[in-house]
N, C-alpha and C positions, 0 to 999 in steps of 0.2 A: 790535349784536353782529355782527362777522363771519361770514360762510354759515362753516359747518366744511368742511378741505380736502378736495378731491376725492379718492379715491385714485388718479389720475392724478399730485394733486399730490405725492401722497407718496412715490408709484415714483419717481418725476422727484429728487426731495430723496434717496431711498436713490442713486439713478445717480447724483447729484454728488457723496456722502457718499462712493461705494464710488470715481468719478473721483477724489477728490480723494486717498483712501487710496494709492489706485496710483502715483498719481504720485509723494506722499511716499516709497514702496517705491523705487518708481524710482532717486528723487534719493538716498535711500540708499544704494540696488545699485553706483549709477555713483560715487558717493565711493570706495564701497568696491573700484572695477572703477579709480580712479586712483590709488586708494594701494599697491596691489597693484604696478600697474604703472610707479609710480615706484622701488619698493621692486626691483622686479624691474631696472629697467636701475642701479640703486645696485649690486646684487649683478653686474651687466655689469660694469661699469667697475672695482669692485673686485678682479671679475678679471680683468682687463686690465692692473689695475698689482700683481699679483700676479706675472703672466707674466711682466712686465717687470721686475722686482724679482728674477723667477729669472735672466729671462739677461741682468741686467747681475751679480748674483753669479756666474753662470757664466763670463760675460765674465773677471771680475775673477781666479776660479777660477783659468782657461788662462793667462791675463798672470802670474798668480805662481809656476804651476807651469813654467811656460817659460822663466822668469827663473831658480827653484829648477836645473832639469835643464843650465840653461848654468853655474851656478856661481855666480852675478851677486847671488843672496840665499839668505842661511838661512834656516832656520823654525827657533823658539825650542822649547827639547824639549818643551815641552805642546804640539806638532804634530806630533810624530815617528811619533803614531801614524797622523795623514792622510798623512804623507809615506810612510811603508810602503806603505800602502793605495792610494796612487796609482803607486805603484814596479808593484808587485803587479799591477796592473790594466794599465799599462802597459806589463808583457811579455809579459803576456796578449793587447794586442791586438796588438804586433809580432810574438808569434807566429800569431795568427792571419793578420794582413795576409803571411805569406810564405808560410803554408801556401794563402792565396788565389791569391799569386803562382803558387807551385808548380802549382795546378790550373790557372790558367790559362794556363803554359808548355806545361802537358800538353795542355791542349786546344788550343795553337796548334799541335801537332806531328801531333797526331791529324791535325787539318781538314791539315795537308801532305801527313803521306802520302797519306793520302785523295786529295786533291787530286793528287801523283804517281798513283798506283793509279788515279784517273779517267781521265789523260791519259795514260798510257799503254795503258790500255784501249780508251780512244778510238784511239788512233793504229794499235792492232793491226785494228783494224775497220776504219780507212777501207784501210788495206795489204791486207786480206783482200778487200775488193771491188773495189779496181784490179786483182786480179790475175783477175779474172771476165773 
């Protein structure tokens, strides 16, 4: 008959019982830490050719609207109501871009006189101290 085990032996068999659990954990954790992270750059790339999908439609967008506003193609009336809508948005921003214009005519004319107003105030100053 076998001596019966020591409890040295036994602590020793719980430590590889409780090693060998962990590491099962482990190898779990880390499946689960690669499928995550496969998952995660799928959801990248996805949106990568989502972007890309947007500005080749927007590409495609300007090309017909540029074509549309020279004369060159119609849009068939189930479009007429994009065709409004970009009418619409389009004198909106040429009114904006003049009213930018306009402010920044205004502000070249400020910084001028300004600019006069400096240089002739400089000029009455240096005249003021030749005559010292």
């Amino acid at each position: 008959m076998p001596p019966p085990p020591s409890s040295n032996d036994a602590t020793l068999q719980q430590i590889q019982a409780a090693w060998d659990e962990a590491q099962a954990q482990l190898r779990a954790l880390r499946d689960q830490v690669e499928h995550l992270n496969n998952m995660a750059l799928a959801k990248v790339a996805s949106n990568m050719l989502e972007r890309d999908m947007d500005r080749a439609y927007r590409d495609l967008g300007e090309a017909v609207w540029a074509e549309v506003s020279k004369g060159r193609l119609q849009l068939g009336n189930n479009l007429s109501s994009v065709r409004k809508s970009l009418e619409v948005v389009t004198q909106k921003i040429q009114a904006q871009n003049a009213s930018i214009n306009d402010l920044l005519a205004e502000g070249a004319e400020i910084a001028k006189r300004l600019q006069e107003k400096m240089t002739t105030a400089s000029k009455g100053v240096a005249s003021h101290t030749k005559r010292r």
